[in-house]
C-alpha positions in Angstrom: 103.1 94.7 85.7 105.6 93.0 83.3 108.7 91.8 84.0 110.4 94.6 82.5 108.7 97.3 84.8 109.5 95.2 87.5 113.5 95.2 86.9 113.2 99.0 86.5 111.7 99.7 89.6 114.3 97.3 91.6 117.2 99.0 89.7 115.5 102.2 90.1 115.2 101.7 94.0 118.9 99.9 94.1 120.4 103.6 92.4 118.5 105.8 94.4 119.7 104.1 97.7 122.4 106.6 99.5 124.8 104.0 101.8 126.5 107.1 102.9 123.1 108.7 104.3 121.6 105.8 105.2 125.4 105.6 107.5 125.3 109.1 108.6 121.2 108.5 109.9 122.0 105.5 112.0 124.9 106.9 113.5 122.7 109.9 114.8 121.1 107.2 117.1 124.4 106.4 118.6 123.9 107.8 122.7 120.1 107.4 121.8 118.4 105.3 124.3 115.1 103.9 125.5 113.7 102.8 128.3 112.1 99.8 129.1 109.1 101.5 130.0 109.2 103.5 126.6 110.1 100.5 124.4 107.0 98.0 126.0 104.9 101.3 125.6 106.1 101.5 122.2 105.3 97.3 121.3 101.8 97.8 122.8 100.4 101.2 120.5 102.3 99.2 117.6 100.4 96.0 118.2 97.0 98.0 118.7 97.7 100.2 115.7 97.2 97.4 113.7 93.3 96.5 115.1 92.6 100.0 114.5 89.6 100.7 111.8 90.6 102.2 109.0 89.1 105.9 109.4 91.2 106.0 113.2 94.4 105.0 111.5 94.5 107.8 109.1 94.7 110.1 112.4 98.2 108.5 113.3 101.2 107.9 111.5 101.7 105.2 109.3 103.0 102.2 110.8 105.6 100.0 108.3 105.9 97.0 110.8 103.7 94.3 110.4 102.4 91.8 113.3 105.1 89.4 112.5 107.4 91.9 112.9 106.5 93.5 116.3 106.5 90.1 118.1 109.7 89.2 116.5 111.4 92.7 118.0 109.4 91.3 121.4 111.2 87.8 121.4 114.8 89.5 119.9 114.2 91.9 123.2 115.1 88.8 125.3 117.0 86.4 123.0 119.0 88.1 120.2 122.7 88.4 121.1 123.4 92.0 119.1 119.7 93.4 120.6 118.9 91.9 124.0 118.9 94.1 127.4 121.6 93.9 129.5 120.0 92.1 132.8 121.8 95.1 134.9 120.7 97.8 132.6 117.3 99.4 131.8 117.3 100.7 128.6 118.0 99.8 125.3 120.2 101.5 122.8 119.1 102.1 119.3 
């Protein structure tokens, strides 16, 4: 890949993106919650997805988020100001 197809594809990928939609599809989650049970549930398949062989993983969607990833969402869970729980609530809103 040259450098040339390399700038197409970003500026290819940077036209194609739709703020509006991209808008319109996270406010659908507003009111959308999960609950603590769900989201741990949801952290354990994730991090076990990724020991999976090969031929089990094509039986399951394809998961985008790496290892890194997953713990960081764990430690944000407790930490991050704009994601943590609320201590008096029990589920999280997407």
């Amino acid at each position: 890949m040259s450098y040339h197809d390399l700038f197409r594809g970003v500026m290819k990928l940077f036209n194609q993106y739709d703020a509006d939609k991209h808008l319109r599809l996270m406010k659908s989650f507003t009111g959308s919650y999960l609950t603590e049970h769900q989201f741990t549930q949801f952290l354990g398949k994730s991090r076990s997805y990724q020991c999976l062989p090969a031929r089990d993983k094509k039986h399951f969607p394809y998961m985008e988020l790496t290892d890194n990833q997953i713990n960081m969402v764990a430690k944000a869970y407790d930490n991050d100001d704009n994601f943590k729980r609320e201590h008096e609530e029990n589920g999280i809103n997407l």
